[in-house]
Structures are given as structure tokens and as C-alpha cells.
C-alpha positions in Angstrom: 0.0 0.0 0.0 1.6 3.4 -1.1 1.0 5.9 1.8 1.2 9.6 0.4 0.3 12.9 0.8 -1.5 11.8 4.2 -3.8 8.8 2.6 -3.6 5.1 1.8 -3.6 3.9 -1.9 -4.1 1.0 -3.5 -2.0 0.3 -7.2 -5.0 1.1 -9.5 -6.3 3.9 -7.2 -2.6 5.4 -7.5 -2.8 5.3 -11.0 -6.5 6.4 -12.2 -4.8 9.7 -10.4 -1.5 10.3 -13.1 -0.5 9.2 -16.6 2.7 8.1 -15.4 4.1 6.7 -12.3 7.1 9.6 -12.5 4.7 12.3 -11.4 4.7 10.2 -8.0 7.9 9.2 -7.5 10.5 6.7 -9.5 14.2 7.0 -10.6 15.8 8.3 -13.4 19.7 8.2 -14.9 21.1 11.7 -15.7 24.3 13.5 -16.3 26.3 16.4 -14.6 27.3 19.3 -16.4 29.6 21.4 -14.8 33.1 22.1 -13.7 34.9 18.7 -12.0 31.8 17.3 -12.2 31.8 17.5 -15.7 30.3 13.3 -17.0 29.1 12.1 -13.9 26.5 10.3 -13.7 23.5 10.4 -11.5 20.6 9.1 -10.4 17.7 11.2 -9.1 15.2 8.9 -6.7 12.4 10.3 -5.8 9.4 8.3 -3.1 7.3 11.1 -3.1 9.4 11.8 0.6 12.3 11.2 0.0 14.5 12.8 -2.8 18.0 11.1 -3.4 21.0 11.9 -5.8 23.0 8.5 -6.4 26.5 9.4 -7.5 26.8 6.6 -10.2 30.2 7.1 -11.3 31.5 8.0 -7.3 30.3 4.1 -6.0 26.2 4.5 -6.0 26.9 6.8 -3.0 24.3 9.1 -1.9 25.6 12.8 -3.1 22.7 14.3 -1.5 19.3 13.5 0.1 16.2 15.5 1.2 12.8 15.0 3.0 10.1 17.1 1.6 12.5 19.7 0.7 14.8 19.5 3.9 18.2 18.8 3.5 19.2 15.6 5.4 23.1 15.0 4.5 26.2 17.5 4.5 27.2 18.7 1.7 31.0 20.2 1.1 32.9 22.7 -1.2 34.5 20.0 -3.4 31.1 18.8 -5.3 30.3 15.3 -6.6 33.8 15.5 -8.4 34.5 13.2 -10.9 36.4 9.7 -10.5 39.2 11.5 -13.1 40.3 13.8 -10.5 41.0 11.7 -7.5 44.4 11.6 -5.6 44.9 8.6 -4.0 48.1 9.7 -2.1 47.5 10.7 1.5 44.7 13.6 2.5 44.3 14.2 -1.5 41.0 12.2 -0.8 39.4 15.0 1.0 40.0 17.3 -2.3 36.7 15.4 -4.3 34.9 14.3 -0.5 31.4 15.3 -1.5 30.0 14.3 2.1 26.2 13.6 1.2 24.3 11.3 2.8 26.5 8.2 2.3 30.2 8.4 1.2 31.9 5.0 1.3 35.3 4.1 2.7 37.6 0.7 1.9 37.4 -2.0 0.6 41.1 -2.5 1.1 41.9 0.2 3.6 39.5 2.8 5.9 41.3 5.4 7.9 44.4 7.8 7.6 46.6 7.1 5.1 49.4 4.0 5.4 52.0 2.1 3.4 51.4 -1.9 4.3 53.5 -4.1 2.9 55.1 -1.2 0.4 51.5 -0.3 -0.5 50.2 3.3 -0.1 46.9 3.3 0.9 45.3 6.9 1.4 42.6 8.2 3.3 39.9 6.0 3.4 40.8 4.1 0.4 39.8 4.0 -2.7 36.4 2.2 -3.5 34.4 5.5 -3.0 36.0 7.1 -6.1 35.5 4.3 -8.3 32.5 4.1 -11.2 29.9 1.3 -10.7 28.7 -0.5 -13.9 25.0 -1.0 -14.0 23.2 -4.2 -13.8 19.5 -2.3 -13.2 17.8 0.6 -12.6 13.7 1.2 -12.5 10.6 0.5 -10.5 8.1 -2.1 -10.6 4.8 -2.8 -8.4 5.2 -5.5 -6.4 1.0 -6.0 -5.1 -0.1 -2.4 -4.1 3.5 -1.5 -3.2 5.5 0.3 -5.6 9.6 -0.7 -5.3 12.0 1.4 -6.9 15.9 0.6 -6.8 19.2 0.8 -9.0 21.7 -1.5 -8.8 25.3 -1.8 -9.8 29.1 -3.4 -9.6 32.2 -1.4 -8.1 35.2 -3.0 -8.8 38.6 -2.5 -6.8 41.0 -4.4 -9.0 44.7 -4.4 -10.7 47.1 -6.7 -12.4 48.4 -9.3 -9.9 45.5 -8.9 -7.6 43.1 -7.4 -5.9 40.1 -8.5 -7.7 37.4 -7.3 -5.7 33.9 -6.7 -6.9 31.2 -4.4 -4.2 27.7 -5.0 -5.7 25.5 -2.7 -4.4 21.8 -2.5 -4.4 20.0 0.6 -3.0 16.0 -0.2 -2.8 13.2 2.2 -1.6 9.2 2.5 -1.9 7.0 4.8 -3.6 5.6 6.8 -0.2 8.7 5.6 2.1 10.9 7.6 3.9 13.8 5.2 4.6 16.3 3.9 2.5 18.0 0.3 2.8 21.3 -0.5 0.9 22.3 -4.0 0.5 26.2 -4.5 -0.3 28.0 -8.0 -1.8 32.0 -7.5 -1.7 33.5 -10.3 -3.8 36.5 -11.8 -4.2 37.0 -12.7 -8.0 40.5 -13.1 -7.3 42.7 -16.1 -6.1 44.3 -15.1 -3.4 43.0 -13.5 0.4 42.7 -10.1 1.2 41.5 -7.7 3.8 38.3 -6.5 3.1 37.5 -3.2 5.5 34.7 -1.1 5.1 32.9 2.1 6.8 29.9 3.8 6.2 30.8 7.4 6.3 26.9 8.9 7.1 26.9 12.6 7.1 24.4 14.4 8.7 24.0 18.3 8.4 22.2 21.4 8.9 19.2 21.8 9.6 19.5 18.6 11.5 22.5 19.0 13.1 22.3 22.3 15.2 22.3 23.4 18.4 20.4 21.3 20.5 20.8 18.6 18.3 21.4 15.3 19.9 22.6 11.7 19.0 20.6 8.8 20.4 22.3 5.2 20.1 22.6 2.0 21.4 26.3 2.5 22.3 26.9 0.9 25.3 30.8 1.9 26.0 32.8 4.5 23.9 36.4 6.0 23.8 37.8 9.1 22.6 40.0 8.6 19.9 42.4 11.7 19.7 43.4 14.0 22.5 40.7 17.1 21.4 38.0 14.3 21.9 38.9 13.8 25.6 37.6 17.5 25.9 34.2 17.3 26.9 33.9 14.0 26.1 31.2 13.0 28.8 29.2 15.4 25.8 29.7 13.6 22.5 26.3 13.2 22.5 25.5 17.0 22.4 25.7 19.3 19.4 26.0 23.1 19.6 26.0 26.3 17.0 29.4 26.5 14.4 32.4 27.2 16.0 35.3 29.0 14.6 38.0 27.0 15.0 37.0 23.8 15.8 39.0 20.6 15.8 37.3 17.7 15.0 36.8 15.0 17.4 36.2 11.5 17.5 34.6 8.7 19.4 35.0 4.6 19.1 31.5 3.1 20.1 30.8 -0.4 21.0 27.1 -1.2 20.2 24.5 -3.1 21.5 21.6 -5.0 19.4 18.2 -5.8 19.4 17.2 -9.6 19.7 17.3 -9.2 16.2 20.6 -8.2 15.9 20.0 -4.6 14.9 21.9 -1.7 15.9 20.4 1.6 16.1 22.0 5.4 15.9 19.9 8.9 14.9 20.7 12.0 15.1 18.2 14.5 16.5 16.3 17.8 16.1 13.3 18.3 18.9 13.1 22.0 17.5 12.6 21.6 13.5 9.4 21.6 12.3 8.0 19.3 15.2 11.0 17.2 16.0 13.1 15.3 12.6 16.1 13.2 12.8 17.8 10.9 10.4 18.1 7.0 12.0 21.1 4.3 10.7 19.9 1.2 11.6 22.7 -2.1 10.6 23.3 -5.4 11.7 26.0 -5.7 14.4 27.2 -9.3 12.9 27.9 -7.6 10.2 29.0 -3.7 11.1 30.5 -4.5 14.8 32.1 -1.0 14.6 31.1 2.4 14.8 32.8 5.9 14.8 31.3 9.1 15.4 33.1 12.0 14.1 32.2 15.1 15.5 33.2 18.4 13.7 30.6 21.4 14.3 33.2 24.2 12.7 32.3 27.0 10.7 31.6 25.6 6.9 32.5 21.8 7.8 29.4 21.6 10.5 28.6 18.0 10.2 28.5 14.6 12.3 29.3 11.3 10.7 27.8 8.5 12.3 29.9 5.6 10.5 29.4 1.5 11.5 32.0 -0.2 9.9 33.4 -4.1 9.9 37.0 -2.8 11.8 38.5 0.2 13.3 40.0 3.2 12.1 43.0 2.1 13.5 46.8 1.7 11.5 46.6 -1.5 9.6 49.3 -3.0 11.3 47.8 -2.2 14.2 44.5 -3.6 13.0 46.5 -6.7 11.9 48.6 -7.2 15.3 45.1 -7.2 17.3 43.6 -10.3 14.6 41.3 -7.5 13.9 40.8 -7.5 10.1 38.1 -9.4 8.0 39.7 -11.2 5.3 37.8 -12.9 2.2 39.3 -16.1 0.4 39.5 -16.6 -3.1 35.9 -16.5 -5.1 34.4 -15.5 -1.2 31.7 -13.2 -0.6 30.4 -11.2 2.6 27.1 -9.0 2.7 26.5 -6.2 4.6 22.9 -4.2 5.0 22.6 -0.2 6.5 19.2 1.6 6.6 19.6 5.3 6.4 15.7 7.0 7.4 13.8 9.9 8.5 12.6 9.9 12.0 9.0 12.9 11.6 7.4 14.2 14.5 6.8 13.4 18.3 5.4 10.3 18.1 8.0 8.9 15.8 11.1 10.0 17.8 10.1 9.1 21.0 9.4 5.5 19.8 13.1 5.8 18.3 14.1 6.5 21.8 12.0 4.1 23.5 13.1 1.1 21.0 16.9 2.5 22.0 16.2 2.4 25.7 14.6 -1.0 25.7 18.2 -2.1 24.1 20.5 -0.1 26.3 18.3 -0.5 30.0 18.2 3.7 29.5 21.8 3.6 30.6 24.4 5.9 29.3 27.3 4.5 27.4 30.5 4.1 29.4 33.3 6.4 29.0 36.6 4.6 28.4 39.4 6.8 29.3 42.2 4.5 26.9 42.4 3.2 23.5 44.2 -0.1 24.8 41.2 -0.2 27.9 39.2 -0.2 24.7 40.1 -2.6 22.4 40.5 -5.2 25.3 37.4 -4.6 26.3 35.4 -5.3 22.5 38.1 -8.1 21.7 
């Protein structure tokens, strides 16, 4: 049943209403223009709720995302640059870091740059610059539900190996205002390798501001640089843009429902009635999770990032046993539900489901990295 515009409607009742099913909602392929953006391309999907622009040629990541015209994800300087213009060496992957809803991080590497094994990996990898190829795009009914989705391959590969294939599939309804992305990573190859992966989720203005809050089922986190441990009894509290400000980030150790869910939003009491955007992941699958909390001037954002490992070094990833690794013709699946929490009702359920995970208690405060990792081994 498609639920818009505050009624219930059946298939053939949607469609006596509209000669086609794109004045509604649906998804459509198109091209950017402009600048280093210049032959990207894009789709535009649209529930009716939700509007999404899905950087084709930058992974299928989410560029940008609104609900009914309010901007849900942060969006930076650089724009949805194109996969031509990426620097792999060190920071040069901030220079085309679009932010958006979703940016994606790995599948070889997450984290500050490192050389393993004479390899340079730099920020974050290199997956999130890379083009998918298509398998599908469109929208079908399925009963009175309407199901819309695009689908593709993102390859990470080279002579000698890797050979490593993300298939992604990002799926939403006609009416819905949630989005659920479904991930294969494949080894094609024939020999192991480290798959790590983050979720880079970047919420923004207007709902991140002051007042904002982050509800989650963390049940212990640690500050991970020095400026964290500054308030860090507060990393759950977000105030105006600050000139100045150096970033600060938090390792979080979730909790699950029976189900196996984790559960993070951030959240706006004061816009429009109360809004927030929710992540919701498995924990089998995503057993990590990094906040990174940077409210400066311009760069006001908060990622809220689970991930399969740490944003530690590598080699300190790899002394620990901590990394993931795939075998030759292997495949592991992850699954992340990005959504829109509207009104009262809605977010206090949010909180409520949270609470009945975490007993209502606050997540403990860690004071060491070491205390940390011990404790989640």
C-alpha cells in the first residue's frame, strides 16, 4: 500500500490519479554538467518523501538526500567531483569528498593514510572514487507497493590482484521515507585479502544544530584523539558552528536488538516538530562504529559511521587479529538503513526502542584506546 500525501492507496487507485508513475515518485539516470563534475553520472530517486541523488560514477553513494524539501546530509565545497580527479596519495581524498548522505570508505583500507607491505593506501581508500557499472535501474509494483531501486558493480581491481567486486543495491518505496542499501564484496581473485569497510553517514544542517542530539545504542565509547577527551562526557550533544574547531572523534561499542539490529539517529526536537535521520545495521555484520564530531564553521557536520574494523593503522588492526579477510571467489554481505525519524510520536518510539536495548543507561566512558580494544576483543 503506497502511503502519500497523508492517505492510503491502493495500485490502480494510484494510477487512475496520473498518466505516469514519474509524477509520484521513481528513478531516473542523468548527467552532470559542470566544472569537475563534468560526466558524472547520477541518479535522481524520488518516493514522493524522499529525494536522493546517487553518484553513479562515485560508487552509487548518496551525493545528496532530502525530505520534503529539507536537506538531510552534508554537503562540502568540493562537489560530486569526478572519479578523473582523485588523488589517491595521502589527504588528497578530501579534495573530491562530497560528504552527502552516504560516502563510502575501503574495501582495502578505511582510515588515515598507510604504506602496508610497500602499499600506499590513502585516506579512506579508494572504492568511494571508483565508477559502478550498472546491472539495473527502474521501478516495478510488487502488489499495491510500488519498489523502486538501482543497482550496480564497483570493482577495486589491478594486475596481480586485488580483484574485488562491491555489488550494491540501493531499494526504496513509492511513499517511504527510509532507504536500505544492500552490499556484496566479492572476491573474483585467487588469493585472500583484507576487506574493511565504513559507512561514512553525514548528517547536516538543519539537522545537526544546536540542541541537536545523537541517540544510540552504544553501550561503551572511547575518545580517539586528544581534542575528543575535551568534553567528552558530551559527545552526544551538538551546539552552534564554532570558529576554530577541531574535529573530534569517538569509538563506540554497540548493543543489538534480539534481532541483531543496531540503532544510531541523530536528533532535532526544534525543526518543524521534532526530525532526525536514523542508521539502523546489523551488528554481525558492522561491529564497529565511529562518530566524528566536527561542528566548525563551513565543515558543520557529524558522521555516524558503523563499519566491519577500526580506524585504526593496519598494522595495528592486523597485530590485534582485527581484520576481516575474504578467500578466493568469497563473498560477505553487509545491509545499513539510512531514514527519516517525523514528529513526536516517531522520535520518542526511536528512543523508547533504544532504551529498551541499552536499560536507558548511558554509554561508558573509556578513558584509553588499549582499555578499549581489550574490552570489545
Amino acid at each position: 500500500m503506497v502511503k502519500l500525501y497523508g492517505r492510503e492507496l491502493k495500485r490502480d487507485d494510484a494510477l487512475r490519479y496520473v498518466g505516469s508513475i514519474d509524477q509520484l515518485g521513481g528513478v531516473r539516470l542523468l548527467e552532470l554538467r559542470e566544472g569537475a563534475e563534468k560526466g558524472v553520472r547520477v541518479a535522481l530517486m524520488r518516493t514522493g518523501e524522499l529525494t536522493l541523488m546517487i553518484a553513479v560514477d562515485r560508487c552509487l553513494d548518496i551525493a545528496s538526500a532530502e525530505y520534503k524539501g529539507v536537506s538531510l546530509g552534508w554537503v562540502s565545497p568540493t562537489g560530486v567531483v569526478a572519479p578523473s580527479f582523485y588523488e589517491p596519495e595521502k589527504f588528497g581524498w578530501l579534495r573530491g569528498f562530497f560528504g552527502g548522505l552516504l560516502t563510502t570508505c575501503g574495501l582495502r583500507h578505511i582510515g588515515a593514510p598507510v604504506t602496508v607491505n610497500g602499499e600506499e593506501h590513502g585516506l579512506h581508500g579508494r572504492i568511494a572514487y571508483s565508477p559502478a557499472k550498472l546491472r539495473s535501474l527502474g521501478g516495478d509494483w510488487n502488489g499495491d507497493d510500488y519498489v523502486m531501486w538501482i543497482e550496480g558493480d564497483v570493482k577495486e581491481a589491478r594486475v596481480f590482484e586485488p580483484n574485488l567486486v562491491l555489488r550494491r543495491r540501493i531499494e526504496t518505496k513509492l511513499g517511504d521515507k527510509a532507504v536500505k542499501i544492500t552490499d556484496e564484496v566479492i572476491n573474483e581473485g585467487w588469493i585472500k585479502q583484507p576487506i574493511l569497510i565504513a559507512y561514512h553517514i553525514n548528517i547536516g544542517f538543519p539537522i545537526l544544530d544546536n540542541g541537536s542530539r545523537l541517540v544510540c545504542t552504544s553501550r561503551m565509547y572511547v575518545p580517539v584523539n586528544e581534542e575528543a577527551r575535551k568534553d567528552a562526557e558530551k559527545f552526544d550533544e551538538f551546539h552552534m558552528p564554532t570558529r576554530g574547531y577541531i574535529e573530534k572523534s569517538y569509538f563506540h561499542d554497540f548493543a543489538a536488538d534480539k534481532d541483531g539490529y543496531a540503532y544510531s539517529a541523530v536528533i532535532n526536537r526544534n525543526l518543524l516538530g521534532g526530525m532526525g535521520v536514523y542508521v539502523k545495521f546489523r551488528r554481525d555484520q558492522l561491529n564497529r562504529f565511529t562518530e566524528w564530531k566536527m561542528m566548525g564553521e563551513g565543515t558543520y557536520v557529524v558522521g555516524t559511521e558503523p563499519a566491519n574494523a577500526l580506524m585504526l593503522k593496519r598494522d595495528k588492526q592486523e597485530e590485534l587479529g582485527m581484520i576481516r579477510y575474504l578467500g578466493p571467489q568469497e563473498r560477505i554481505r553487509f545491509e545499513v538503513e539510512i531514514g527519516v525519524l517525523v514528529g513526536k510520536e516517531e522520535i520518542d518510539e526511536f528512543v523508547e526502542k533504544v532504551n529498551s536495548i541499552t536499560g536507558g543507561a548511558r554509554p561508558e566512558l573509556i578513558e584509553s584506546l588499549d582499555e578499549f580494544i581489550e574490552k570489545i576483543k
